[in-house]
C-alpha positions, 0 to 999 in steps of 0.5 A: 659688249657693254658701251662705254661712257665717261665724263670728262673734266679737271677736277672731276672726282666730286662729278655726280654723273656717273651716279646719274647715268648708273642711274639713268641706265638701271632705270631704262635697261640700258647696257652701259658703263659711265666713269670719271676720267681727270684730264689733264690741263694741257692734254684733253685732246689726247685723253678724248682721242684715248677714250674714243679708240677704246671703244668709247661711245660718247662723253660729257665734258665739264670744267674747264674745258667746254670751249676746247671741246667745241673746236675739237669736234668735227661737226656740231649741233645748232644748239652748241655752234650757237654756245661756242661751247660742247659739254656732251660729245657723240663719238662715230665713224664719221668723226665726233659730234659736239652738243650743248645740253646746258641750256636746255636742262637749265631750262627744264629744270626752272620750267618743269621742276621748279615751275618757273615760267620764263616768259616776261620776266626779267632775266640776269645772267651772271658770268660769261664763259663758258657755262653762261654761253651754253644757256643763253639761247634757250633761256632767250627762246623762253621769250623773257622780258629782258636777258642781262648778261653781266661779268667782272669784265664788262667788254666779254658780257657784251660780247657774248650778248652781241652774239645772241639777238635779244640779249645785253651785257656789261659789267656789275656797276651797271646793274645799279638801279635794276632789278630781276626777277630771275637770276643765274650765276654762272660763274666760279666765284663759288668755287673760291667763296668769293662774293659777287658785287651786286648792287643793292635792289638786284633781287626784286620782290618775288626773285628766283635766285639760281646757283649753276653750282650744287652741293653747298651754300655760295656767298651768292646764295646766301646773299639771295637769301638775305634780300629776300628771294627763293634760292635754287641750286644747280643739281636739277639742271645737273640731271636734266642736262645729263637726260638730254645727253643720255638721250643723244647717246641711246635715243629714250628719255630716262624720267629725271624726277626719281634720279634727283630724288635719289641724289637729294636723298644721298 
């Protein structure tokens, strides 16, 4: 019988991982469905059960309910108790299994894809919920010069930095005077196209400007952009975070390169 999959999420009918997994599965012989499912805002855990009992065999979580998924989970990987955030689910006879696979695509994307070494440099994370939460770790195991973790509300920045050695956080107006050479937003605000209160000189000479969101041109990027740094969008590490999961459900690695040309393309 052909293992079902699924992504899970609201909205979810724009998600591009049931292509990437069609993908993945045509590429690695795997016999396999993967399907959008929209949850509702008040009932993912139902839907999750739903899936499992029939027959489901893992699933990916997005917006907005990572966090709901990390205490839904009856047991978790280091990666994802350190995130305090699940987006990739295991189902087994023994209960569900809950991982985190953001932060290590996001890694793989900037490293290998984008040929960014993280090592020594200056890191700003923009947001902290739960896409920022899942990146944290491995972006800090890239062993940076500084991670700065700032967000509207200064108090869950540092926060969430206080979970992580290494890391600081505050607010916006803090950032006034510093500058990066890589920066992340992880937040929304590009949902809404709404703009981000960076100060002026964030951006330094050589900065790497990486939107979590793919698939359009934010106020952030497009603030990037004027100030002089090489913009990146989030569909790479969309895929690599999707290599990692596929991975954990079918033990083979599918080769990302051929799968983000293919979506570039479309």
């Amino acid at each position: 019988m052909t293992d079902r999959y699924a992504v899970l999420g609201n909205p979810v009918a724009h998600s591009k991982s049931p292509r990437i997994h069609t993908l993945f599965a045509i590429q690695t012989g795997q016999d396999m469905h993967y399907e959008a499912i929209l949850a509702p805002l008040t009932g993912f855990a139902a839907v999750v059960g739903e899936f499992a009992a029939a027959a489901g065999r893992g699933a990916n979580v997005t917006v907005p309910f990572k966090e709901e998924a990390f205490r839904l989970a009856d047991r978790l990987t280091p990666r994802a108790q350190a995130a305090g955030a699940v987006n990739t689910l295991v189902f087994a006879e023994n209960g569900i299994l809950g991982d985190n696979t953001d932060g290590a695509g996001l890694v793989r994307d900037l490293t290998s894809n984008l040929g960014l070494a993280l090592r020594g440099r200056r890191v700003l994370l923009l947001g902290a919920g739960g896409a920022a939460r899942g990146v944290v770790g491995p972006l800090l195991e890239e062993k940076p010069a500084s991670l700065v973790i700032a967000n509207r509300t200064a108090e869950r920045a540092q926060r969430l930095a206080e979970a992580f050695a290494g890391a600081s956080g505050g607010g916006f107006a803090e950032l006034a005077g510093r500058s990066f050479d890589l920066v992340i937003n992880a937040t929304s605000a590009g949902l809404v196209d709404a703009a981000l209160p960076l100060p002026a000189g964030t951006f330094a000479g050589g900065c790497v400007a990486y939107e979590m969101m793919y698939g359009r041109i934010t106020p952030f990027l497009v603030m990037a952009q004027e100030a002089g740094a090489t913009i990146a969008d989030g569909l790479g590490m969309l895929v690599e975070q999707a290599a990692e999961a596929f991975l954990l459900w079918r033990g083979i690695r599918p080769q990302t390169g051929p799968v983000l040309a293919q979506l570039r393309q479309e």
